[in-house]
C-alpha positions in Angstrom: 0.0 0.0 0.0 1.2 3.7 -0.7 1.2 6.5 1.6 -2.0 7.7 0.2 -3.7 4.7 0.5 -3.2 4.8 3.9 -4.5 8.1 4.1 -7.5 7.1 2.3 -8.5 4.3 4.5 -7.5 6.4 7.6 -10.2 9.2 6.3 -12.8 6.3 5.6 -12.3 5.4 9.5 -13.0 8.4 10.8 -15.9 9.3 8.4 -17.6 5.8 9.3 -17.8 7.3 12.7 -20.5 9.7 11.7 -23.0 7.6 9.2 -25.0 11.3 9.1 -22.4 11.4 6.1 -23.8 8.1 4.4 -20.3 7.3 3.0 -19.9 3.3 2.8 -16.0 3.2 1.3 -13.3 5.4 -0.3 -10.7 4.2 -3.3 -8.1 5.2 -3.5 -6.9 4.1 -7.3 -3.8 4.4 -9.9 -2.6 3.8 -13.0 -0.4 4.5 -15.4 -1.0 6.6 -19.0 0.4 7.6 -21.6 3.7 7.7 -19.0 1.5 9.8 -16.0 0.1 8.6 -12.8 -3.7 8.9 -12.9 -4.8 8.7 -9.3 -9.0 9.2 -8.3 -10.8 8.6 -5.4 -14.1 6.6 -5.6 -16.5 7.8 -3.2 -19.6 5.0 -2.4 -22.1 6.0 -0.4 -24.8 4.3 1.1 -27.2 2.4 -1.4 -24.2 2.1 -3.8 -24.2 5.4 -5.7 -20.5 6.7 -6.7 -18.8 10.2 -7.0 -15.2 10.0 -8.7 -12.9 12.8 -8.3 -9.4 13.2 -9.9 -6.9 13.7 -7.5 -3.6 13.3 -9.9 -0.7 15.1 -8.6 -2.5 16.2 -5.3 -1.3 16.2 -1.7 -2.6 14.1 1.0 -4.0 17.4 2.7 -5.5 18.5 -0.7 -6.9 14.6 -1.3 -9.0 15.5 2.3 -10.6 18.8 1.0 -11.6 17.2 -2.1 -13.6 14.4 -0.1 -14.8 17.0 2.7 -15.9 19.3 0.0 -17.9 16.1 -2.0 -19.7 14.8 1.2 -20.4 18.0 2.8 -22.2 18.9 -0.7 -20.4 21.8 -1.7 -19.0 19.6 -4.7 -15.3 18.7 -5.5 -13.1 20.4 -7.8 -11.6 17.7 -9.3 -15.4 15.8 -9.5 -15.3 13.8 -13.0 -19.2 14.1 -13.8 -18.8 11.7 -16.8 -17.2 8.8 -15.4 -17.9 5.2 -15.8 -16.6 2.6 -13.3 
């Protein structure tokens, strides 16, 4: 496991604290194209609907806002909208 997939399953811990958030899981993912890392995170919440929001190149720190911002409905910046799993 990376450092950020750590991160990612530590931020799943603590938001499976509070189910008010309705988050069942976080991904953390990563491949390689075309030469560059892309890196997402795969929100599921609850019932098994999915947000996934690119986080290639960002820090840990940045990774959190992205996910705080998603849940807490003000929408992430990175938020791919047309994204098939």
């Amino acid at each position: 496991m990376t450092n950020k997939m750590y991160f990612i399953d530590a931020i799943e811990k603590l938001l499976k604290l509070d189910d008010r958030n309705n988050v069942d899981m976080l991904t953390y993912t990563r491949s390689e194209k075309g030469g560059f890392p892309e890196e997402a995170v795969i929100i599921t919440y609850q019932g098994g609907h999915n947000v996934v929001i690119n986080t290639s190149g960002n820090s840990n720190l940045a990774n959190l806002k992205e996910i705080v911002k998603e849940i807490s409905g003000e929408g992430a910046q990175g938020r791919l909208f047309d994204y098939t799993l």
